[in-house]
MARTIVEX-310971 format. One record per atom (N, C-alpha, C, O): residue number from 1; x, y, z; atom name. Coordinates in pm, whole numbers. Layout:
// MARTIVEX-310971
+-----+--------+--------+--------+----+
:   k :     px :     py :     pz :  a :
+-----+--------+--------+--------+----+
: NUM :      X :      Y :      Z : CA :
...
+-----+--------+--------+--------+----+
***
This chain:
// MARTIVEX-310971
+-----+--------+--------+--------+----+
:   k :     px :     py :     pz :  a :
+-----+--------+--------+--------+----+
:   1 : -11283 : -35043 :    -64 :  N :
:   1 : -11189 : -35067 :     45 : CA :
:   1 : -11065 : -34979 :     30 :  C :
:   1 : -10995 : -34966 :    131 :  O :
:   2 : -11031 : -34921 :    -76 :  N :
:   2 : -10870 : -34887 :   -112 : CA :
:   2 : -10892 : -34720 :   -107 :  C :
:   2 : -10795 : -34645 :   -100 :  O :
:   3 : -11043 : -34667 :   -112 :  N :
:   3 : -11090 : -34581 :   -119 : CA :
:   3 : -11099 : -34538 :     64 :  C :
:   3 : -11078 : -34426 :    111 :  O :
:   4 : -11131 : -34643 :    127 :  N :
:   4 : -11159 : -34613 :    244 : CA :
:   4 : -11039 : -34595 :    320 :  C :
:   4 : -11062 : -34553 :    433 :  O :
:   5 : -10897 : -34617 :    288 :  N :
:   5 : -10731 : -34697 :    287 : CA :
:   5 : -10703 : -34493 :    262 :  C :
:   5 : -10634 : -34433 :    345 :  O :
:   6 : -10769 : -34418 :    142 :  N :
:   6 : -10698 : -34357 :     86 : CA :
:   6 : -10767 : -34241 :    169 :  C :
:   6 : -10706 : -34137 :    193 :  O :
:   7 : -10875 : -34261 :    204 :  N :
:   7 : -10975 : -34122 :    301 : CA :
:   7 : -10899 : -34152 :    410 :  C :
:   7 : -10836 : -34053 :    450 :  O :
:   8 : -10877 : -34268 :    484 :  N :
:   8 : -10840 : -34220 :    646 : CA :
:   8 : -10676 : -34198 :    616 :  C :
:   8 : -10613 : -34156 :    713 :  O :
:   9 : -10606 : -34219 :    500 :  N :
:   9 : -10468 : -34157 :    491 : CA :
:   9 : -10470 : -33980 :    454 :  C :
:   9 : -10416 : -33884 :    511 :  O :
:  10 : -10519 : -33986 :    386 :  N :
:  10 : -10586 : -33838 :    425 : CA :
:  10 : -10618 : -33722 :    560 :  C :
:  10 : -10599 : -33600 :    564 :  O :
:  11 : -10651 : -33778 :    622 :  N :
:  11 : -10711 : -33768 :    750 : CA :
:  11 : -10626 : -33806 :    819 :  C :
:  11 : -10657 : -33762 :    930 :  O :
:  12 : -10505 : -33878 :    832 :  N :
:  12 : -10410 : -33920 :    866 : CA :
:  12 : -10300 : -33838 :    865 :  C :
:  12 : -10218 : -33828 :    956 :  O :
:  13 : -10298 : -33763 :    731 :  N :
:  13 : -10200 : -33659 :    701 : CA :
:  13 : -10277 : -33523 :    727 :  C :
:  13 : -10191 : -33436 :    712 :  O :
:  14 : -10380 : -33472 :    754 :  N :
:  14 : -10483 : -33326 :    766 : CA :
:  14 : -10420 : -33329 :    919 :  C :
:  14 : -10362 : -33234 :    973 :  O :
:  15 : -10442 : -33448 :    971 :  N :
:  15 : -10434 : -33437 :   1124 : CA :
:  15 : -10249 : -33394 :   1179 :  C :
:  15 : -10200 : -33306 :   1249 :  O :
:  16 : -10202 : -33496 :   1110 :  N :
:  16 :  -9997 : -33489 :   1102 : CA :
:  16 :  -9955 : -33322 :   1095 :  C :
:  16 :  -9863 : -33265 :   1154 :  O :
:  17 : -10046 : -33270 :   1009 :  N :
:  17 : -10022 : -33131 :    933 : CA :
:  17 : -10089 : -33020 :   1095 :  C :
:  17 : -10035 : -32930 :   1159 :  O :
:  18 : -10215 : -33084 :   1106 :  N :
:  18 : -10297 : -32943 :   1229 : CA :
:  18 : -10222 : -32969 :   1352 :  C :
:  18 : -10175 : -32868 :   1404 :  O :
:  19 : -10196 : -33101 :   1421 :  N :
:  19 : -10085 : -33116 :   1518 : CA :
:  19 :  -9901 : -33075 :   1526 :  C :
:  19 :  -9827 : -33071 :   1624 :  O :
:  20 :  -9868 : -33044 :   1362 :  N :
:  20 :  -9745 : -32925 :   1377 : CA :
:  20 :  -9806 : -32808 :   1398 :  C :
:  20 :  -9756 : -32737 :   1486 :  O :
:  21 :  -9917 : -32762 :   1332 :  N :
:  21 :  -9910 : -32611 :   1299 : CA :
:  21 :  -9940 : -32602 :   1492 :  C :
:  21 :  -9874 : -32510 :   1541 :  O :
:  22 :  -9987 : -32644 :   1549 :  N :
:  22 : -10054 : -32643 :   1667 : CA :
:  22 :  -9924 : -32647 :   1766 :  C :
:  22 :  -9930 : -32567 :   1859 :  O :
:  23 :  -9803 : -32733 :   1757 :  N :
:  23 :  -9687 : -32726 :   1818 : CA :
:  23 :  -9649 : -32604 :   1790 :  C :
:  23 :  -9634 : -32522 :   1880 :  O :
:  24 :  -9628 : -32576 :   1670 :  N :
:  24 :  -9556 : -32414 :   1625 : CA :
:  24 :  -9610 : -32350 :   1694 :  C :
:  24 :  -9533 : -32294 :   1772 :  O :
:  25 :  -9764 : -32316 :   1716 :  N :
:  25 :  -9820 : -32200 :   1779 : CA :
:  25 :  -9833 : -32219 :   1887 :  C :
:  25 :  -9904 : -32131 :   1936 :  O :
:  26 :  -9791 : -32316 :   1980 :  N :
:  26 :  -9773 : -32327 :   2145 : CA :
:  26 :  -9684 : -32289 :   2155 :  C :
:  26 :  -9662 : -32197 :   2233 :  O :
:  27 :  -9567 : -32359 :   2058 :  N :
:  27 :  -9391 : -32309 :   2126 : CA :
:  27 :  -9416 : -32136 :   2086 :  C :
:  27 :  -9367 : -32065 :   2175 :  O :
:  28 :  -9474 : -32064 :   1986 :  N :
:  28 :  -9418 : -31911 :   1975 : CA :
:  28 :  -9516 : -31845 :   2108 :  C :
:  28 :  -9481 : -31738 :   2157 :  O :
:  29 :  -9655 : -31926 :   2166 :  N :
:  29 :  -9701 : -31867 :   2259 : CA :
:  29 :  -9622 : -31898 :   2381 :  C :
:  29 :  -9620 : -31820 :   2476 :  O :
:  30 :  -9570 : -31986 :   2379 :  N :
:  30 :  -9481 : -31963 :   2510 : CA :
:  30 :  -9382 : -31882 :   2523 :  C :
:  30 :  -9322 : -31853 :   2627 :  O :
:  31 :  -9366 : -31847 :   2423 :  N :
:  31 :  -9199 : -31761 :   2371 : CA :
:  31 :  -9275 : -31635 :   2405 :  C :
:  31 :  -9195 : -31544 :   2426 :  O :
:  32 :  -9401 : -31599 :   2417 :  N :
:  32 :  -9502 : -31492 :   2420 : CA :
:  32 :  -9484 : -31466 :   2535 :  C :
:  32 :  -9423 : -31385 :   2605 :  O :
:  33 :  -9552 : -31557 :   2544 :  N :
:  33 :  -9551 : -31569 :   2768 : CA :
:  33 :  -9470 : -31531 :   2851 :  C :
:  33 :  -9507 : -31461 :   2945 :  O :
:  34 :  -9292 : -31584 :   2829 :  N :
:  34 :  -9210 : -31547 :   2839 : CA :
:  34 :  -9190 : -31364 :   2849 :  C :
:  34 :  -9216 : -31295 :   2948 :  O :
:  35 :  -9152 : -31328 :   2754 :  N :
:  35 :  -9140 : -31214 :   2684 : CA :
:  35 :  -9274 : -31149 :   2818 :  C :
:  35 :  -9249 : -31093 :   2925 :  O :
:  36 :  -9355 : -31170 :   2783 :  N :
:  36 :  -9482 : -31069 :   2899 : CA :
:  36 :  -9442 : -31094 :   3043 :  C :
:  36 :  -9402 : -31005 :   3117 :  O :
:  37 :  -9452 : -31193 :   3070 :  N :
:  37 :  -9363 : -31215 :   3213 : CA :
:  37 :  -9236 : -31126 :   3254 :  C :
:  37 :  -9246 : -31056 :   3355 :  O :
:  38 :  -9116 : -31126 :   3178 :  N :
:  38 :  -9042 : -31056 :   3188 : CA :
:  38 :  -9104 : -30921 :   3188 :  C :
:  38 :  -9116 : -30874 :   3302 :  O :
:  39 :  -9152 : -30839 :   3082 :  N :
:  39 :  -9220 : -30740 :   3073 : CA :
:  39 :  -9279 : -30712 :   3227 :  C :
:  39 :  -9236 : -30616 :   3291 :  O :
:  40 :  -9360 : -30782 :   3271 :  N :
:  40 :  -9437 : -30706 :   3375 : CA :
:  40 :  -9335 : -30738 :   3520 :  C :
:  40 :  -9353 : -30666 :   3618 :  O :
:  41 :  -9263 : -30813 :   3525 :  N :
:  41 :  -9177 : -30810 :   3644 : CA :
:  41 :  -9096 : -30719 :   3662 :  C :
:  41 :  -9038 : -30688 :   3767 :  O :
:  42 :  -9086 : -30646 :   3501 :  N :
:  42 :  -8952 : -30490 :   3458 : CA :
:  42 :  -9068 : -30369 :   3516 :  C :
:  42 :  -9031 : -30269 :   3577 :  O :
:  43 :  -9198 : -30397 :   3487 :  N :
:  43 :  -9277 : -30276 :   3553 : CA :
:  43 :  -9348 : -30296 :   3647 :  C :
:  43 :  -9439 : -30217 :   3674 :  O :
:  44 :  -9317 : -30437 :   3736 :  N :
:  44 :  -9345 : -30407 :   3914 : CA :
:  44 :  -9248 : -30365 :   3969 :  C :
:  44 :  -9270 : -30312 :   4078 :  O :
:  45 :  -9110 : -30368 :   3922 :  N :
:  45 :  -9023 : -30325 :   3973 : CA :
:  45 :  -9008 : -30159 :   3992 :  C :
:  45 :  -8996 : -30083 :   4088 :  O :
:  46 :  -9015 : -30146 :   3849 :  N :
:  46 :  -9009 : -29952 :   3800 : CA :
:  46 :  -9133 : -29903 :   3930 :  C :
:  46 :  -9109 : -29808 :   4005 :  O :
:  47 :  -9238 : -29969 :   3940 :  N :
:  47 :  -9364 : -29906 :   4030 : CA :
:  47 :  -9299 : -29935 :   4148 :  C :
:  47 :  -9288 : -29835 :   4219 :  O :
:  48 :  -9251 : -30036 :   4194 :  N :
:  48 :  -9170 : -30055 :   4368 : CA :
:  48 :  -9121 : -29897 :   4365 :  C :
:  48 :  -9160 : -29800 :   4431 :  O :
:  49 :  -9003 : -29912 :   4245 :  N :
:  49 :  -8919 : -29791 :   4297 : CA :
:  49 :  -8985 : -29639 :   4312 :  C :
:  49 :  -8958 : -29547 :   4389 :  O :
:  50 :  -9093 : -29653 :   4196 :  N :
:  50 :  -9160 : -29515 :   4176 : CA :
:  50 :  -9287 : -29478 :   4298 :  C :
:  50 :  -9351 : -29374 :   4313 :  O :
:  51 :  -9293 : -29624 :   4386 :  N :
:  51 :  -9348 : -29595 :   4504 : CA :
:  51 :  -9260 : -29541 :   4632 :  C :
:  51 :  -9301 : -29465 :   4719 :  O :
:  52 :  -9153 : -29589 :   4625 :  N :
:  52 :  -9003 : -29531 :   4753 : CA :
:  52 :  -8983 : -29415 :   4705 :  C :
:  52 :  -8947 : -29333 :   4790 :  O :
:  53 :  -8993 : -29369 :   4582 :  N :
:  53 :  -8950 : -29275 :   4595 : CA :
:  53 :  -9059 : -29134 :   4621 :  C :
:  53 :  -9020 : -29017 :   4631 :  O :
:  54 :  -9169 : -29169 :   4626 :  N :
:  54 :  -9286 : -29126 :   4627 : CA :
:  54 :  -9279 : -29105 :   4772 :  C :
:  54 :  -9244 : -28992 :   4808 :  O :
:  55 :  -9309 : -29207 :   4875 :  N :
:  55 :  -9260 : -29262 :   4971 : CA :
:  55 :  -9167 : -29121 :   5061 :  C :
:  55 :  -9199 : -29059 :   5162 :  O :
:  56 :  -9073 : -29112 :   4993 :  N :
:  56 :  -8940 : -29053 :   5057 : CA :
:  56 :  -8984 : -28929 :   5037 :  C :
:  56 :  -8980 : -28861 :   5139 :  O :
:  57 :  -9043 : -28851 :   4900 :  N :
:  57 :  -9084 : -28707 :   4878 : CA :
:  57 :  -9208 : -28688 :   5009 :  C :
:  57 :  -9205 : -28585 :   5077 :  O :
:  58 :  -9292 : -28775 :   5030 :  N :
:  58 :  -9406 : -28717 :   5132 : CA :
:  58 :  -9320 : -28769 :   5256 :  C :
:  58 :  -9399 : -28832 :   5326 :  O :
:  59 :  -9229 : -28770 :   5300 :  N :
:  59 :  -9148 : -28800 :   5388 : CA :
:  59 :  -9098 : -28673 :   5418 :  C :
:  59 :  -9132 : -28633 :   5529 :  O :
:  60 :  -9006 : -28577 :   5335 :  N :
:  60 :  -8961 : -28488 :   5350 : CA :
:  60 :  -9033 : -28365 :   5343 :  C :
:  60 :  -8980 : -28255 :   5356 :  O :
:  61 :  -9176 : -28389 :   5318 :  N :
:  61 :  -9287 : -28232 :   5286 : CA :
:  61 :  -9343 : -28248 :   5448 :  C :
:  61 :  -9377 : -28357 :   5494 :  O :
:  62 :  -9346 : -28161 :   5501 :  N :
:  62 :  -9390 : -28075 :   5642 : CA :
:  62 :  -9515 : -28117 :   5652 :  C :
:  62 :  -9561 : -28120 :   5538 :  O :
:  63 :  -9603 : -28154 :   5736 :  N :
:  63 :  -9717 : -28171 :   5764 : CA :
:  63 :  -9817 : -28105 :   5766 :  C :
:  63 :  -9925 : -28164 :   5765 :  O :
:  64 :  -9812 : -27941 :   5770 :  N :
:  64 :  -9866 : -27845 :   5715 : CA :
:  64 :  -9923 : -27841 :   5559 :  C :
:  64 : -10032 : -27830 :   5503 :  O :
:  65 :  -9774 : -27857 :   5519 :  N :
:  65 :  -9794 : -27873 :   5383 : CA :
:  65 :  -9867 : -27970 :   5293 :  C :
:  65 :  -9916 : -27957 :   5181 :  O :
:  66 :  -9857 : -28092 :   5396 :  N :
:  66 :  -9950 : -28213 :   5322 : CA :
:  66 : -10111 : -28212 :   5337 :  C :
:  66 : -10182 : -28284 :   5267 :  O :
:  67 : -10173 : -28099 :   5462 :  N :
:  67 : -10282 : -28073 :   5459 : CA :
:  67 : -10313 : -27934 :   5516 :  C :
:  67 : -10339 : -27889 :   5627 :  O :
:  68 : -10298 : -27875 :   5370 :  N :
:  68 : -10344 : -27707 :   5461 : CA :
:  68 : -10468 : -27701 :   5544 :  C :
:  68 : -10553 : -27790 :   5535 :  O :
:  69 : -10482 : -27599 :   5624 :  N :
:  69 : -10582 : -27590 :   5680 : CA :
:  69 : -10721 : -27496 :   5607 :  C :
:  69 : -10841 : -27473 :   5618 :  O :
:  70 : -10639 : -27476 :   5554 :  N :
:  70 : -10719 : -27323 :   5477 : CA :
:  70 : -10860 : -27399 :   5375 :  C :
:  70 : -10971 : -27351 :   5353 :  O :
:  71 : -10806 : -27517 :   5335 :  N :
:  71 : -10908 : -27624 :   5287 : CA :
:  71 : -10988 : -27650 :   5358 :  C :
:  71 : -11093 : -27627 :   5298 :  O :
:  72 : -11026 : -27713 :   5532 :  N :
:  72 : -11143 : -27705 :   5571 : CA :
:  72 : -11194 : -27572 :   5604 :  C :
:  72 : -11314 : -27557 :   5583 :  O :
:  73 : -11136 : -27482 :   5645 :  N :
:  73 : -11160 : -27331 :   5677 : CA :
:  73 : -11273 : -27304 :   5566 :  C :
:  73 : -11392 : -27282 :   5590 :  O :
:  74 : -11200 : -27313 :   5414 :  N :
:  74 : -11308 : -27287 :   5315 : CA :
:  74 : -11444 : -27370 :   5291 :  C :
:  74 : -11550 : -27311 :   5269 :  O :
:  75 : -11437 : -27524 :   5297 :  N :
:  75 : -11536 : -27577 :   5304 : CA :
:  75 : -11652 : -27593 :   5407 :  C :
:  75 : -11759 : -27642 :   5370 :  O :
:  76 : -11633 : -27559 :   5518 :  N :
:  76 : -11755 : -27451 :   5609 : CA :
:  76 : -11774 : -27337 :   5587 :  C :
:  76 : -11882 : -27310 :   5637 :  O :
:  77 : -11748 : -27284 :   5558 :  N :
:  77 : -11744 : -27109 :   5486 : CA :
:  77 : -11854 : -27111 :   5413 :  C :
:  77 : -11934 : -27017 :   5413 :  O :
:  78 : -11876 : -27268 :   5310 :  N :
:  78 : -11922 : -27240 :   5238 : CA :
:  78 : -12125 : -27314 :   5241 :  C :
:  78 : -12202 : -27362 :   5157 :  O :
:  79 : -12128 : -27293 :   5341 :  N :
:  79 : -12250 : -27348 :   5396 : CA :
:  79 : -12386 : -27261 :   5322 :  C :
:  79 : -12367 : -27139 :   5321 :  O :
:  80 : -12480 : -27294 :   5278 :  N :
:  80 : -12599 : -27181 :   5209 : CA :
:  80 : -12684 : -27159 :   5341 :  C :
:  80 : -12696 : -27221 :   5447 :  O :
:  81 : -12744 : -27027 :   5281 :  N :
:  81 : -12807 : -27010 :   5409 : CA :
:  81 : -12935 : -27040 :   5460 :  C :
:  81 : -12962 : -27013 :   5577 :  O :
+-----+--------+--------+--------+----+
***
């Protein structure tokens, strides 16, 4: 009986012990989570801007320039015979 008293105190304390280590490693994964969250909201932002400004450069290039012609000219040219 005192044996059976001393196994489930055991088991009592294995369990006390895996339910901290298990708090510790939720709270530093949330601290994780955190940290990545921030992270990727810092580089949707950088891509917003690196799209306006993308945005604004094919804004200011001539329409010529954004599709020569000389490109389809060559690709019928190049028909076998």
């Amino acid at each position: 009986m005192i044996s059976e008293f001393q196994d489930l105190s055991l088991k009592i304390d294995q369990l006390a012990e895996l339910t901290a280590a298990l708090r510790r490693e939720n709270a530093a994964l949330r601290q994780t989570n955190v940290e990545l969250l921030a992270e990727n909201a810092n580089h949707r932002q950088r891509l917003a801007e690196a799209r306006q400004r993308i945005g604004a450069l094919l804004a200011q290039m001539p329409a010529a320039a954004a599709a020569p012609s000389h490109v389809n000219a060559d690709a019928s040219a190049e028909v076998a015979p």
